[in-house]
ZALO-41654 format. One record per atom (N, C-alpha, C): x, y, z; residue in one letter. Coordinates in steps of 0.1 Angstrom, whole numbers, plus 5000, padded with zeros to 4 digits. Layout:
REM ZALO-41654
XYZa
...
END
This chain:
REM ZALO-41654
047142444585x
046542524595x
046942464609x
047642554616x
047842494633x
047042594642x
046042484648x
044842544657x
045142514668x
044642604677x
045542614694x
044142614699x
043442474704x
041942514715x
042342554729x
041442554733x
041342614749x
041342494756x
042042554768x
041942394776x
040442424788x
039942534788x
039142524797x
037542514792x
037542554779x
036342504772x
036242404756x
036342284761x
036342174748x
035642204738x
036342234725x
035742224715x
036042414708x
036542474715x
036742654716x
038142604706x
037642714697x
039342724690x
039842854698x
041542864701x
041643004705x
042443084695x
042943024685x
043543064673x
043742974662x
044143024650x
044742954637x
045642984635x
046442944630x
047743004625x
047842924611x
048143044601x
047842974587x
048843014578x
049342984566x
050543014561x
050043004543x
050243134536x
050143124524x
051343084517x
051842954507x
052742964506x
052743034491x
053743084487x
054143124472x
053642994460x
052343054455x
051842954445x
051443024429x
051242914422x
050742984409x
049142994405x
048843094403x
047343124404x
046843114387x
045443064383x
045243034373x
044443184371x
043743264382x
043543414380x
044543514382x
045743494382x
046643574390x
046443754384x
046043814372x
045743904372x
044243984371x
043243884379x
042243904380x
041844004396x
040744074398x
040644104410x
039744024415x
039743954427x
038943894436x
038843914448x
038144014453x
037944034463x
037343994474x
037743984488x
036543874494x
035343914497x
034443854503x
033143874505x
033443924518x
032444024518x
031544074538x
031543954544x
032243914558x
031843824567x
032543864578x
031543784588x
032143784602x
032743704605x
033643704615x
034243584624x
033843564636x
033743474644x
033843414659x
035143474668x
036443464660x
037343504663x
038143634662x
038843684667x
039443774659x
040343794649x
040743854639x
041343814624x
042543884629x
043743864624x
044943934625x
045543894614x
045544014604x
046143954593x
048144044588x
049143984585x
049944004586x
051343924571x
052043994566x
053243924558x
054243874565x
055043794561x
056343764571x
057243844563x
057343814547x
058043874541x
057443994532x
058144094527x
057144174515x
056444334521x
055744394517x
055144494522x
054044514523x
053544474534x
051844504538x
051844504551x
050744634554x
050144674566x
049544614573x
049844554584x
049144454593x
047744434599x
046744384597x
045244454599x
044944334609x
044144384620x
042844354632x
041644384627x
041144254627x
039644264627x
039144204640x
038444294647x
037844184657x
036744144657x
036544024668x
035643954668x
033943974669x
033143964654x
032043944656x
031644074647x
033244144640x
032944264631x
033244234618x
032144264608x
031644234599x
033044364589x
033344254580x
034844284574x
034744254558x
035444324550x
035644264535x
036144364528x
036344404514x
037044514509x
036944644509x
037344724508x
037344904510x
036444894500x
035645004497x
034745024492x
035045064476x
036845134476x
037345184464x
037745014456x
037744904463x
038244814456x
037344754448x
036044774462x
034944694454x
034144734442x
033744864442x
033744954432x
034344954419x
035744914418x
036844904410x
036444804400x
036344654409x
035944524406x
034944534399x
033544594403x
032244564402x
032044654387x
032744704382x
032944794376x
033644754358x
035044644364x
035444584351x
034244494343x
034944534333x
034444464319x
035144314317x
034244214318x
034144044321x
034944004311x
END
């Protein structure tokens, strides 16, 4: 993670910058979807490579899966 603070208020993050690298998952065909949460910041989520739609979340709005995913999930047999 490379974090950029603020120079005018110590201790303020003003970004992350985070990098998933290509790994091997011990759930890889499981669904896990994340939990409801907020951030402080705003989310900007994006691929470098691959196909996905780039999503904003902003700050202090309460975010987590579409409701057809969670549904989906909540739904499988364990």
């Amino acid at each position: 993670i490379l974090t950029a603070t603020s120079n005018t208020h110590p201790g303020t993050t003003v970004a992350d910058f985070l990098i998933f690298p290509t790994r091997w998952l011990v759930a890889e065909d499981a669904c896990h979807p994340p939990f409801y949460h907020r951030n402080c910041m705003s989310e900007f989520k994006g691929l470098i490579q691959s196909s996905y739609i780039a999503s904003l979340n902003n700050c202090l709005s309460s975010h987590g899966p579409e409701p057809a995913a969670f549904d989906t999930a909540s739904r499988e047999e364990l």
